[in-house]
Backbone bond lengths (Angstrom), bond angles and torsions (degrees), N, CA, C in turn:
res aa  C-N    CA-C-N  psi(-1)  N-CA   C-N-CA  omega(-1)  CA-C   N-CA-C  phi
1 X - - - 1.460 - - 1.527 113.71 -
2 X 1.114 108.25 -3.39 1.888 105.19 175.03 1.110 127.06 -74.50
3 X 1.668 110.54 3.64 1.747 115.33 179.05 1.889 86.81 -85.34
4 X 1.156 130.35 -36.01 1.552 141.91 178.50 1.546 120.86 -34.74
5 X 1.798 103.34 -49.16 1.448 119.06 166.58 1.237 127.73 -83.03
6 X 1.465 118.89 5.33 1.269 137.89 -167.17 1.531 118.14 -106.33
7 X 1.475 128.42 12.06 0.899 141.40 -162.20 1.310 114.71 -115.96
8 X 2.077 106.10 113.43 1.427 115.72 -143.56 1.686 93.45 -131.94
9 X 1.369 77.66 138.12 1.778 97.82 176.73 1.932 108.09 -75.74
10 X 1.278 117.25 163.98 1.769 106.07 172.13 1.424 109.92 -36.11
11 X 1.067 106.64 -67.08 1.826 128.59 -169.29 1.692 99.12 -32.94
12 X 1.547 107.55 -34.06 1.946 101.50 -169.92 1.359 100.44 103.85
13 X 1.393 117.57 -17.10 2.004 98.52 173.60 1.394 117.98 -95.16
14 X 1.153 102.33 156.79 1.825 117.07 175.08 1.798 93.65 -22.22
15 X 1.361 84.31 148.07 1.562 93.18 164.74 1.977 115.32 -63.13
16 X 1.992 93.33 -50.65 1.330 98.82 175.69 1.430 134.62 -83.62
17 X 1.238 117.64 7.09 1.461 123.99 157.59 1.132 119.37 -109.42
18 X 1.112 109.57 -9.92 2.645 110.27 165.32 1.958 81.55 -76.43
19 X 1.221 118.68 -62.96 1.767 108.63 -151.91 1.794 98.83 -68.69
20 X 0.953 122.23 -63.49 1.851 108.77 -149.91 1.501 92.85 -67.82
21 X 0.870 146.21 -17.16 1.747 141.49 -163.42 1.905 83.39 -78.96
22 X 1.286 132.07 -56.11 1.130 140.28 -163.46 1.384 121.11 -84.21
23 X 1.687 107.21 -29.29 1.309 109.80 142.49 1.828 126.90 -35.77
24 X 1.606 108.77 -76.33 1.191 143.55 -149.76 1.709 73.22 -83.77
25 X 0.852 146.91 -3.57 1.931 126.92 172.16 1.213 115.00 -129.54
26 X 1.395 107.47 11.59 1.609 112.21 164.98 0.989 148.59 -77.67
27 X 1.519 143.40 128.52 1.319 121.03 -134.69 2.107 95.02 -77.89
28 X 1.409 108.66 162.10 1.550 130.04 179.87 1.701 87.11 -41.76
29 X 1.756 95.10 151.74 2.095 89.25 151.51 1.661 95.75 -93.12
30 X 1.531 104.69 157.44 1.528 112.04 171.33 1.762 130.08 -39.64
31 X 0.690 133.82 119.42 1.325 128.29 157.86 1.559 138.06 -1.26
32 X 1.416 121.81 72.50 1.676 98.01 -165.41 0.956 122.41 -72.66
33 X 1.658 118.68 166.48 0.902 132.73 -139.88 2.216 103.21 -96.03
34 X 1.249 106.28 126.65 1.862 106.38 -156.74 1.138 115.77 -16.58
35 X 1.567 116.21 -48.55 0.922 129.70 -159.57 1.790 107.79 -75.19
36 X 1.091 139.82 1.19 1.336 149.66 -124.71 1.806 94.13 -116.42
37 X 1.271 122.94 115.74 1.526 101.92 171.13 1.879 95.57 -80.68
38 X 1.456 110.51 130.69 1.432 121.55 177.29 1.479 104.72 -96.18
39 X 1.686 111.78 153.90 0.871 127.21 164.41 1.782 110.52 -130.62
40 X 1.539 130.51 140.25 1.429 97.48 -119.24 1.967 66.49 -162.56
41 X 1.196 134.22 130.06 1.536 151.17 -157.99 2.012 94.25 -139.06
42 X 1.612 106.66 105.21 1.539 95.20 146.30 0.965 110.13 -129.75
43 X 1.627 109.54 142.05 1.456 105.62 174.45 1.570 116.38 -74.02
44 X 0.901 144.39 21.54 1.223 148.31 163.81 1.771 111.68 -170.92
45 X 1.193 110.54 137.43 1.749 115.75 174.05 1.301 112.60 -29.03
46 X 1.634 111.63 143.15 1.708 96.26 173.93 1.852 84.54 -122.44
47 X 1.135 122.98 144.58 0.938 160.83 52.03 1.321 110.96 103.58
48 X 1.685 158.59 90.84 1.148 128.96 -164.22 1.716 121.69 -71.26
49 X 1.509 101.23 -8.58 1.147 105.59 165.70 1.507 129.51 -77.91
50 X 1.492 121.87 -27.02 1.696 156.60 161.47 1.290 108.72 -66.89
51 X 1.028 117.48 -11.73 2.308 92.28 -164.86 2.049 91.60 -144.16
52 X 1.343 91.46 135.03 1.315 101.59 146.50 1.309 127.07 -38.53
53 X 1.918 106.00 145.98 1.157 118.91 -176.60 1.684 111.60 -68.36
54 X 1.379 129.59 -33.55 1.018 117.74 168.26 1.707 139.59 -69.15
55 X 1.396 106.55 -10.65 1.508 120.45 168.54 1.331 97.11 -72.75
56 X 1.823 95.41 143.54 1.545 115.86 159.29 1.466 93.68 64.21
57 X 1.231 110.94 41.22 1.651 117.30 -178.20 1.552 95.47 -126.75
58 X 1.196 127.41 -27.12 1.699 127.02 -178.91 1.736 127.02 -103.53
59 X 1.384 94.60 -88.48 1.489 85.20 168.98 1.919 102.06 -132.90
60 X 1.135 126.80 149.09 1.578 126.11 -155.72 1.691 82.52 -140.03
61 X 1.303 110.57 111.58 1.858 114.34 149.81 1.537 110.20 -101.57
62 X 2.035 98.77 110.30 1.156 94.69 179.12 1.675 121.64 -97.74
63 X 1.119 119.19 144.39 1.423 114.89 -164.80 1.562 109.35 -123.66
64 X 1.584 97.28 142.70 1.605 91.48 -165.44 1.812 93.35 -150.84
65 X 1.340 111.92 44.62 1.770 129.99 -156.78 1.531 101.19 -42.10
66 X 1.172 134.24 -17.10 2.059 141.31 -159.93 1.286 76.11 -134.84
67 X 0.891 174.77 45.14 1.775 88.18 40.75 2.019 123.37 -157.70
68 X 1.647 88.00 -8.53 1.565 101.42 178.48 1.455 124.18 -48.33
69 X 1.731 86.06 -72.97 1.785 90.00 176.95 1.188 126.47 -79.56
70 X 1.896 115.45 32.67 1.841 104.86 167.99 2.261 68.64 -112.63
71 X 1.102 139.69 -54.94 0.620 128.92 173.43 1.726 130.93 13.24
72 X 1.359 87.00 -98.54 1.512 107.33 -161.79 1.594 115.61 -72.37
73 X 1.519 132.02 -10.37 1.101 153.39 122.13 1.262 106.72 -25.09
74 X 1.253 138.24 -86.90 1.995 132.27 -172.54 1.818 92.59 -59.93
75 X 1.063 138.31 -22.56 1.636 106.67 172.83 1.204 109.39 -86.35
76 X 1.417 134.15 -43.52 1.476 119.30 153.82 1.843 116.57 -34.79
77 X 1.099 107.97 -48.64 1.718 88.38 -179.97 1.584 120.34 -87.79
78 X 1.649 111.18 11.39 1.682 125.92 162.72 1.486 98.25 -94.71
79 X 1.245 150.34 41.31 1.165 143.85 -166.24 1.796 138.99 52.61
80 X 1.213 89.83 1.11 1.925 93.01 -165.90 1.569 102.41 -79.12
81 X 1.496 115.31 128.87 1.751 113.18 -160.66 1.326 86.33 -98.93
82 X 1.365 161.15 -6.36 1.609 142.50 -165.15 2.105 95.00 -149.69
83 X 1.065 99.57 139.99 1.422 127.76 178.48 1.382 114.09 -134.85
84 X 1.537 113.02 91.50 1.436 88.74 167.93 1.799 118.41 -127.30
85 X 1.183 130.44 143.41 1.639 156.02 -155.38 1.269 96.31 -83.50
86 X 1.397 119.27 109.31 1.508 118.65 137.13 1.776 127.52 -125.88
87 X 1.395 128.49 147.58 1.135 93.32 166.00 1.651 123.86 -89.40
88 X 0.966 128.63 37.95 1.367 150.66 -163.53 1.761 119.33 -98.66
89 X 1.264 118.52 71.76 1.539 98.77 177.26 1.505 107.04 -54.23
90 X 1.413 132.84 -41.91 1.755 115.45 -163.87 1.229 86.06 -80.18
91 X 1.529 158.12 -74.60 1.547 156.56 162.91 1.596 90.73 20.26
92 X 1.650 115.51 -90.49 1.027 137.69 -166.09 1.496 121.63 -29.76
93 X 1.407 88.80 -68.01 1.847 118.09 -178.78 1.504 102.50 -38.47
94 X 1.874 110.61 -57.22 1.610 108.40 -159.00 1.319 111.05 -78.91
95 X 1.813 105.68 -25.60 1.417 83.18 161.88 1.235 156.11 -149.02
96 X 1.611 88.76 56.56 1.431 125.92 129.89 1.490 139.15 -35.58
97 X 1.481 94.74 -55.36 1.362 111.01 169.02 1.380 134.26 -60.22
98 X 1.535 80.12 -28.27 1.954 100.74 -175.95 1.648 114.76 -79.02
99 X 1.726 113.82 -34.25 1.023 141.86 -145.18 1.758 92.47 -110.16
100 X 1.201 100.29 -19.94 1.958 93.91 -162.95 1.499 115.33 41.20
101 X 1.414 107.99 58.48 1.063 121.43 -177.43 1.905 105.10 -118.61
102 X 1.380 105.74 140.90 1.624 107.64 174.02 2.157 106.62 -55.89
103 X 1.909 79.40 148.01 1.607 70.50 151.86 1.788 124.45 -140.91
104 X 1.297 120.69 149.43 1.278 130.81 -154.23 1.418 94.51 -127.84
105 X 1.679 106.25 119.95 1.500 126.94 -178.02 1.365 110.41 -164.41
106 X 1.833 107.27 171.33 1.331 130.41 161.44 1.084 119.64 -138.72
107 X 1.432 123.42 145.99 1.263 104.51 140.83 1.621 98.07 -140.21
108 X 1.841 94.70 138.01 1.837 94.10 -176.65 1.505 106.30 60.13
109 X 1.174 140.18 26.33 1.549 147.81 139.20 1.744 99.04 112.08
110 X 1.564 115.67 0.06 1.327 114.21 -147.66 1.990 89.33 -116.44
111 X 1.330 120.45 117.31 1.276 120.34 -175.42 1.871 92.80 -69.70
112 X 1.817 90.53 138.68 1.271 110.32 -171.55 1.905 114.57 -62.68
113 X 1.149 129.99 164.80 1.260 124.63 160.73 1.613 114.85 -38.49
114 X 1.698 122.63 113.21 1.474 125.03 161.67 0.995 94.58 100.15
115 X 1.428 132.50 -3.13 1.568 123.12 178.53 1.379 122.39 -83.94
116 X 1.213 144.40 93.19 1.820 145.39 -178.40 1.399 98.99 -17.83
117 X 1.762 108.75 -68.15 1.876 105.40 -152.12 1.410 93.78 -140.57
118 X 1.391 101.38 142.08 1.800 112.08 163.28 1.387 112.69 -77.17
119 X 1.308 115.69 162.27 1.510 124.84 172.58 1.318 109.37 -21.92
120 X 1.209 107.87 -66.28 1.771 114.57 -138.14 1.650 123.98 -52.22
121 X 1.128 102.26 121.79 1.541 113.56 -164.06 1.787 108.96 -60.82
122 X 1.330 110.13 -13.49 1.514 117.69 -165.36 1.387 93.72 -85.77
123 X 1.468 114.90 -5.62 2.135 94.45 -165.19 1.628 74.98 -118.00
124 X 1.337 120.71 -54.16 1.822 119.62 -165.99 1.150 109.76 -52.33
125 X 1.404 136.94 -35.37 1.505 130.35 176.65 1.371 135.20 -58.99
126 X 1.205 81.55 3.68 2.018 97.65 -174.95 1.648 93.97 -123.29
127 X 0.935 138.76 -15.46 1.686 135.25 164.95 1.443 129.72 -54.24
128 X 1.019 152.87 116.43 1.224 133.12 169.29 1.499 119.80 -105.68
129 X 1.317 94.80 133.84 2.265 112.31 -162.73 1.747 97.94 -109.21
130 X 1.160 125.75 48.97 1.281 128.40 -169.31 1.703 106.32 -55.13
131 X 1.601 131.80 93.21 1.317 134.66 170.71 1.501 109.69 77.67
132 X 1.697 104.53 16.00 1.646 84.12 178.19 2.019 97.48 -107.43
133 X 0.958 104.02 -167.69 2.002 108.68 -166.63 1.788 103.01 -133.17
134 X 0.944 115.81 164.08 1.466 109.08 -169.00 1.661 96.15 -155.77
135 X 1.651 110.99 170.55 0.766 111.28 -176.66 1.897 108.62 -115.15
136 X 0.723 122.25 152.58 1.960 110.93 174.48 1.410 131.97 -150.45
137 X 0.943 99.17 105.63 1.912 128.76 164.76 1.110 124.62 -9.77
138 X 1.154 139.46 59.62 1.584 117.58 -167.40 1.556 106.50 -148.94
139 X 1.546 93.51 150.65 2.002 95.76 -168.40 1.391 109.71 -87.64
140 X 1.322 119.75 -39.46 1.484 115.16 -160.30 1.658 109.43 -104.65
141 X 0.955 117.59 -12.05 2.053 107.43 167.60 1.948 87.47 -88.39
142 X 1.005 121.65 -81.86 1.335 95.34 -162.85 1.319 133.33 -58.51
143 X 1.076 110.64 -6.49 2.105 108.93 143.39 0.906 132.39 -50.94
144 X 1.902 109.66 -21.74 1.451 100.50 -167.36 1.564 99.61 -107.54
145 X 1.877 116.23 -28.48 0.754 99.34 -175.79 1.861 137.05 -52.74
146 X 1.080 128.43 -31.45 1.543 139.91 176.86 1.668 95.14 -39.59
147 X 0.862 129.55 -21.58 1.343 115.99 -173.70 1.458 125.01 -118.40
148 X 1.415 103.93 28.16 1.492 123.23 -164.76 1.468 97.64 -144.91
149 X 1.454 123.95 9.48 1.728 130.44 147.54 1.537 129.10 -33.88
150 X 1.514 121.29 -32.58 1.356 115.38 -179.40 1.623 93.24 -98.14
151 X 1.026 122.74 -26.11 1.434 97.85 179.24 1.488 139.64 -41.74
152 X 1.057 126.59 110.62 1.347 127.68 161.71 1.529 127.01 -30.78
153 X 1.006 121.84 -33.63 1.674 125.68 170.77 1.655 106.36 -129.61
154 X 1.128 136.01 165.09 1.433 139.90 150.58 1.750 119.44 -137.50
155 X 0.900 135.99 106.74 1.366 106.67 176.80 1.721 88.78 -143.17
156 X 1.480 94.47 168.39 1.263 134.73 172.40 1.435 125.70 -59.12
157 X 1.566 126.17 92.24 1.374 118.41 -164.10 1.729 100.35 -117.52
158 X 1.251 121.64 139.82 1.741 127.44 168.55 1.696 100.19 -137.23
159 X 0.862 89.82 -161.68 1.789 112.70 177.60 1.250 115.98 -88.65
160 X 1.412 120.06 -20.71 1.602 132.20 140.51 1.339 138.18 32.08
161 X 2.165 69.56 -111.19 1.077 112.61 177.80 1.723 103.33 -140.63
162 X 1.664 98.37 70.71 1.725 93.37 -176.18 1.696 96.17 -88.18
163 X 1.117 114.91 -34.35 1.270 114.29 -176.93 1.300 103.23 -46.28
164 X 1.444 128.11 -64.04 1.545 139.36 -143.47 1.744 95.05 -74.95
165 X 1.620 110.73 -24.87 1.480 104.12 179.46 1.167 123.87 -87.11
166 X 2.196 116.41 -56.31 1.032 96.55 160.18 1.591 141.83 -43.98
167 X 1.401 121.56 -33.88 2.134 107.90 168.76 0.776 109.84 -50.18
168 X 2.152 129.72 -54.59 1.732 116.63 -169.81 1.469 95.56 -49.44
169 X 1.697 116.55 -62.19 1.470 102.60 -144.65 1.574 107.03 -51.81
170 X 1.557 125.96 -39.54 1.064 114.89 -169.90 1.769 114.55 -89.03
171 X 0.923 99.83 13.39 1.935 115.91 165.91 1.264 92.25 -83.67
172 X 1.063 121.25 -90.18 1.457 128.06 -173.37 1.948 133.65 -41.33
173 X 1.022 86.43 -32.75 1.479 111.96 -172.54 1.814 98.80 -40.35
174 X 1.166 120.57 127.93 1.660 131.79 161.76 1.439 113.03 -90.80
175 X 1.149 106.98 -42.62 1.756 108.32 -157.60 1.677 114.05 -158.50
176 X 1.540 111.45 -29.30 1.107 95.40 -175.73 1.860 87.84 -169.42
177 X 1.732 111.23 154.53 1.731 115.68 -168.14 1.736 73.85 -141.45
178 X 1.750 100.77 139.21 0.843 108.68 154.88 1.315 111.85 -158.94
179 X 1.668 88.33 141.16 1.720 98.29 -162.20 1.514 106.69 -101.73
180 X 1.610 138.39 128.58 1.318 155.03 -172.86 1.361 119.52 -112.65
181 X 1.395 114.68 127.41 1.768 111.43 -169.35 1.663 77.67 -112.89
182 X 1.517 97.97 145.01 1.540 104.23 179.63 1.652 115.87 -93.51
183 X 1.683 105.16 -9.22 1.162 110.33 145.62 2.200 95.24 88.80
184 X 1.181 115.02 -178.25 1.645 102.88 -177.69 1.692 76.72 -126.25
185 X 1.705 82.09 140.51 1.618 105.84 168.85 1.646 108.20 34.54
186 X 0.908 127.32 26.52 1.578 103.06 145.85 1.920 83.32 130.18
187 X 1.287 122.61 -31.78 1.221 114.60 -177.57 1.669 116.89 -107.33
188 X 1.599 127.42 152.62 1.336 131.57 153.40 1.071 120.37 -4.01
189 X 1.825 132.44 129.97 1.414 117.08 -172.94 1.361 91.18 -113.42
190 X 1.441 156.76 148.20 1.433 138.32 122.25 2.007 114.77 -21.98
191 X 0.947 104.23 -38.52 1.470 104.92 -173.47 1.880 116.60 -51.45
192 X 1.452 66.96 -64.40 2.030 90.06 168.83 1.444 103.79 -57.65
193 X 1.167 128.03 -72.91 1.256 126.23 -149.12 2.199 100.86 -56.38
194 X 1.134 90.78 -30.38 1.878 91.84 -172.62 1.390 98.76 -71.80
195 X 1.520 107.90 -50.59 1.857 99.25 -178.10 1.483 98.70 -56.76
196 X 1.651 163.20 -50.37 0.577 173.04 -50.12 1.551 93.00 -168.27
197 X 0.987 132.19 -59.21 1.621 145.44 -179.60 2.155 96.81 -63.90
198 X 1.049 91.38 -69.23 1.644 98.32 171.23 1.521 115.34 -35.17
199 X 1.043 115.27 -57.44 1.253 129.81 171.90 1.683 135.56 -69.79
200 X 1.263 86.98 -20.25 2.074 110.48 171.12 1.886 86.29 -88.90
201 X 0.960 97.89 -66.31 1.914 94.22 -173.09 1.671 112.49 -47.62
202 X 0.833 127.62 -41.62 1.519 125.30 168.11 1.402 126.26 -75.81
203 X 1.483 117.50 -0.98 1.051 132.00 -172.91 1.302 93.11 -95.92
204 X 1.672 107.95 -75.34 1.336 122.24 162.14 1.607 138.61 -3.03
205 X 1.962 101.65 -65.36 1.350 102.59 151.26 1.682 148.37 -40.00
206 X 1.374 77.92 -44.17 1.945 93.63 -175.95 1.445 94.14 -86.01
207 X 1.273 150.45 -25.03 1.725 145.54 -156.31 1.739 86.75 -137.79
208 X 0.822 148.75 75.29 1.754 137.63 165.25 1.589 96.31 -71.90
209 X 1.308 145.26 0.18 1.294 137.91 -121.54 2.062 78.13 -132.76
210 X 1.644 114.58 -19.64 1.371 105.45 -179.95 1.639 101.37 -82.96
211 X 1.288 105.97 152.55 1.479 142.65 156.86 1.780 120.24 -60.01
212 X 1.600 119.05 73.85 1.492 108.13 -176.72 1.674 118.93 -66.48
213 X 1.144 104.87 130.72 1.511 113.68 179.62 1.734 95.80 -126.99
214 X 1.775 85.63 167.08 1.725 85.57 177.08 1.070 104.68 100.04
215 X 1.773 115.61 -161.83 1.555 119.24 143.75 1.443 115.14 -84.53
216 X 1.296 109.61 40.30 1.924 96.71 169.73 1.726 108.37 -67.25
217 X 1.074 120.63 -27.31 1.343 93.04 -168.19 1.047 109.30 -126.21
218 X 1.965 121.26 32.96 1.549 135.97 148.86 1.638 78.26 -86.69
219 X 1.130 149.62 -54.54 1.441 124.87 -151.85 1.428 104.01 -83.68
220 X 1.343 153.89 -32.71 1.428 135.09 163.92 1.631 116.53 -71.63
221 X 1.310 103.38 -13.13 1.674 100.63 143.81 1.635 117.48 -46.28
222 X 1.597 92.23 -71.12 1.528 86.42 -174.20 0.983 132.51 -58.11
223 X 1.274 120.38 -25.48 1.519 138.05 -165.07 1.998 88.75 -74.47
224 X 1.334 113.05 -34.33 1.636 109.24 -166.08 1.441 91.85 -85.42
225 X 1.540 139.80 -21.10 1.246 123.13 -174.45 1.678 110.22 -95.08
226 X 1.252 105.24 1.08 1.616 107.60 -164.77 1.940 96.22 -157.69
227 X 1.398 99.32 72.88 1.512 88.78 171.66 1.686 110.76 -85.51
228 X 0.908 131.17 -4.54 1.654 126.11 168.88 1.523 106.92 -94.71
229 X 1.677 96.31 106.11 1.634 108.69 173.05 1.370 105.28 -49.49
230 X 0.922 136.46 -47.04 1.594 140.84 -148.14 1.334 97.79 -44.97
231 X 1.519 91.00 -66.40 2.108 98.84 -170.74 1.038 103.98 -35.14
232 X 1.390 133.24 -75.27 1.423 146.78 -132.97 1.695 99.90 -90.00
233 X 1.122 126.01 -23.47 1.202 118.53 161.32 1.726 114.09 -78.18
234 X 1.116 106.42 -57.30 1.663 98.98 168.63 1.418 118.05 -38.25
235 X 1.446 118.44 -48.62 1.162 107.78 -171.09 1.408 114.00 -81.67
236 X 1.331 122.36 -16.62 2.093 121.51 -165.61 1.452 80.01 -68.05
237 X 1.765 88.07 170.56 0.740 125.94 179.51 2.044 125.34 -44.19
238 X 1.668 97.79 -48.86 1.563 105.34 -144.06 1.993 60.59 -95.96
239 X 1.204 139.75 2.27 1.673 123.68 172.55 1.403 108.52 -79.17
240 X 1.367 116.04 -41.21 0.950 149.19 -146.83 2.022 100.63 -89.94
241 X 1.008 116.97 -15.34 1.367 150.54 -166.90 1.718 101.07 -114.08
242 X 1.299 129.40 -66.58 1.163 131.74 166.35 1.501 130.23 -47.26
243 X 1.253 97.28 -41.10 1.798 118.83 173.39 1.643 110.73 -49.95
244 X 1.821 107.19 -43.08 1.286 125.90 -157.77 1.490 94.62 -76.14
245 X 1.611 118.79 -43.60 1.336 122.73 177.50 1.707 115.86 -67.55
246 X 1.083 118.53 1.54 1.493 120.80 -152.79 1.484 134.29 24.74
247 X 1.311 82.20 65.45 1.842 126.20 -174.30 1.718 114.12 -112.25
248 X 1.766 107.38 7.60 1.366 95.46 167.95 1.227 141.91 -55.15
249 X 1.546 110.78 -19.69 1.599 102.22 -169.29 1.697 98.94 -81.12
250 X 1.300 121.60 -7.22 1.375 102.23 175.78 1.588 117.30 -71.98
251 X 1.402 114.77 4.90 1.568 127.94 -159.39 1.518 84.23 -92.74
252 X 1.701 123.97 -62.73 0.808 119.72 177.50 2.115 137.21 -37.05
253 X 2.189 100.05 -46.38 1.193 92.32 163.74 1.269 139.79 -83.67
254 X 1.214 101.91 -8.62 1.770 116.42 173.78 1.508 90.36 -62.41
255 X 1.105 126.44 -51.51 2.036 124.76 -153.72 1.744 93.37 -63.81
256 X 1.654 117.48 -30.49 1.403 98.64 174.58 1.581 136.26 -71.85
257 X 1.442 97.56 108.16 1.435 101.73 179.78 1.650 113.99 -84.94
258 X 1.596 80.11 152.66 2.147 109.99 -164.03 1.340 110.24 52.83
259 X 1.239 126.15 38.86 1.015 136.38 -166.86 1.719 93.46 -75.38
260 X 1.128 117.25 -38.62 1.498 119.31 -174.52 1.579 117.62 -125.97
261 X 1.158 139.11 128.66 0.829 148.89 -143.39 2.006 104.97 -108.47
262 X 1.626 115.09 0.59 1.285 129.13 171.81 1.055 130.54 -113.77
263 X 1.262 109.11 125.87 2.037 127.58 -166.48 1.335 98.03 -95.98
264 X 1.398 106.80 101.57 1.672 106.81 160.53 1.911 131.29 -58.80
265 X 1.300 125.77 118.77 1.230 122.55 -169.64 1.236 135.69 -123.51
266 X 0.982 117.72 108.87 1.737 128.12 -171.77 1.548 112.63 -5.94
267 X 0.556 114.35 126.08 1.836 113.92 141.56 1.031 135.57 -98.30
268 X 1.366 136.02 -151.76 1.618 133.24 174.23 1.681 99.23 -99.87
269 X 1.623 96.74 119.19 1.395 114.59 171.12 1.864 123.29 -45.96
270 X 1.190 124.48 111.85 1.336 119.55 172.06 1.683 128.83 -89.64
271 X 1.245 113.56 152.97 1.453 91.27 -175.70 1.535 83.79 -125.72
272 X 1.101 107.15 117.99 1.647 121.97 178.51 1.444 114.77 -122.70
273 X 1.204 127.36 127.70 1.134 124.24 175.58 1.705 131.50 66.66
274 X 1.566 92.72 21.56 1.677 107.63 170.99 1.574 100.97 97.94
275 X 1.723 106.30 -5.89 1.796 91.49 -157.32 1.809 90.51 -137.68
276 X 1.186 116.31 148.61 1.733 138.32 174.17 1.379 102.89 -50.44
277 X 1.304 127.26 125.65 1.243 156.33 151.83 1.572 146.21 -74.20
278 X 0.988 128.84 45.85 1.745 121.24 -143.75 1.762 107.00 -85.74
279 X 1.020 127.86 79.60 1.481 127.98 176.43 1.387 117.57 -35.71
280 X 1.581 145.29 157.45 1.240 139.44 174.64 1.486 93.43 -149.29
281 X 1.430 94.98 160.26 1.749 100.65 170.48 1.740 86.82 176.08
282 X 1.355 89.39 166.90 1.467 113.14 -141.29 2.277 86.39 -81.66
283 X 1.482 110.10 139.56 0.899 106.42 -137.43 2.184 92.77 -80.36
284 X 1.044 110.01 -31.21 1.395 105.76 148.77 1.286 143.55 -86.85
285 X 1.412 111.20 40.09 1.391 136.05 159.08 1.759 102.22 -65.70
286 X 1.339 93.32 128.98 1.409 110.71 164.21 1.760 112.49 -56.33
C-alpha cells in the first residue's frame, strides 16, 4: 500500500494535504437564489447557531464513510431490520437489555465488555442478523445527528450504497439535498468530504437543474482529481487512525462503491435513558 501515500499533486505534495486545506479555506459559493433547488456539501455539521433556517430542512445525506455510514448499510443487507445510533455505551447497554437487541461497538478497535460485534464492516459483512435489531456505538454520526431534527428525510449515505442514495435523495428532494461529512472528532475528514463529492456527482447527474452551494463543487473537484477512493481514504486522517488499529481492510470495503443497494433512514429520535437515540431502518422497509 505505499504506492497509496505516494500520490503527488504538480507542486510535489500529497494529493490529500494540497486539496482539503484548500477545500476547508475556500471562499463560500454565493447564495442561491429562493427559488433555486440547492444542492449544498458540508464538510462537517454547522451548527444551529451557524446555518440558516432553511438548511437541513429537506432531505440531509449524512455521511460518516470510516466507518458508520458504509457500516450499517451491509447489516441491513445481512438481515438485521432495526439499527439504532447512540454515542452512549451505558445508553446502549440498557437498552439493549430491555429491547433484546444485539450490541455493535468499539472502543480502540476492541468491542467493549457485553458487546456481540465491533464496527468493522470487513468482519460484519459476512454475518447474517436475519430480523433481529441492534444497538450501535459510534461518536461522530450521532454528534451530528441532533442537528438534522427538522429535516424531512435523513439517511445514511457512503460509497456503498451512493448510488442507492443519491436517486432517493434526488426522488425525494423538494427544494434543497444536503449532504454532511461528520468529519473525525470534531474536525473535516478528507474521507467524508470525497464520499461527499461522489455523492454530489451522482446527484448532480440525475438533477443538473440544482444550484451547488457550500463545498459542492470543491468536492466534485476532488472527486475529478482523485477518482480512486482507496488513496484518499488510506491516506485521511480517521484511515490513517484505522491502519494504527489494524483495521485496514475496512478501508478497503468502504472504497467499494454500490456495493449495496440500501439507504438507511431516520426515524423519530428517542431519548431513552437520559441519552439520544437515532433509530434507522432500511428506507423501503414496510
Amino acid at each position: 500500500m505505499a504506492g497509496l501515500l505516494s500520490a503527488r499533486t504538480p507542486s510535489g505534495r500529497s494529493t490529500a494535504r494540497a486539496i482539503l486545506p484548500a477545500v476547508l479555506e475556500g471562499q463560500p459559493s454565493p447564495t442561491a437564489p429562493a427559488s433555486s433547488l440547492v444542492l449544498n456539501v458540508d464538510p462537517t455539521p454547522r451548527t444551529e447557531a451557524s446555518r440558516d433556517a432553511d438548511e437541513y430542512g429537506d432531505v440531509v445525506l449524512l455521511v460518516d464513510v470510516l466507518r458508520t455510514t458504509t457500516t450499517v448499510p451491509l447489516l441491513f443487507d445481512g438481515g438485521m431490520a432495526s439499527v439504532a445510533l447512540s454515542p452512549s455505551l451505558r445508553v446502549a447497554r440498557r437498552c439493549a437489555a430491555e429491547d433484546g437487541a444485539l450490541l455493535i461497538g468499539e472502543r480502540r478497535g476492541v468491542p467493549p465488555e457485553g458487546f456481540n460485534h465491533g464496527n468493522s464492516p470487513a468482519t460484519l459483512m459476512y454475518q447474517r442478523f436475519d430480523g433481529a435489531t441492534a444497538f450501535m456505538v459510534s461518536e461522530n454520526a450521532p454528534a451530528a445527528l441532533p442537528y438534522m431534527t427538522n429535516a424531512r428525510l435523513v439517511v445514511l449515505a457512503s460509497l456503498v450504497n451512493a448510488g442507492a442514495a443519491a436517486r432517493l435523495a434526488s426522488e425525494r428532494a423538494e427544494r434543497r439535498i444536503d449532504v454532511v461529512g461528520c468529519g473525525f472528532r470534531g474536525d473535516a475528514g478528507l474521507d467524508d468530504l470525497l464520499t461527499a463529492g461522489f455523492l454530489a456527482d451522482r446527484i448532480w447527474r440525475r438533477r443538473p437543474e440544482f444550484v451547488l452551494t457550500g463545498a459542492a463543487r470543491m468536492a466534485l473537484d476532488l472527486v475529478q482529481a482523485e477518482s480512486d477512493p482507496l488513496r484518499l481514504l488510506w491516506s485521511s486522517r480517521s484511515g490513517r487512525y484505522l491502519r494504527r488499529l489494524g483495521l485496514e481492510r475496512d478501508l478497503g470495503v468502504a472504497a467499494d462503491i454500490d456495493r449495496s443497494e440500501v439507504v438507511p433512514l431516520l426515524g423519530e429520535p428517542l431519548d431513552r435513558h437520559g441519552g439520544a437515540v437515532f433509530p434507522f431502518r432500511p428506507a423501503d422497509a414496510p
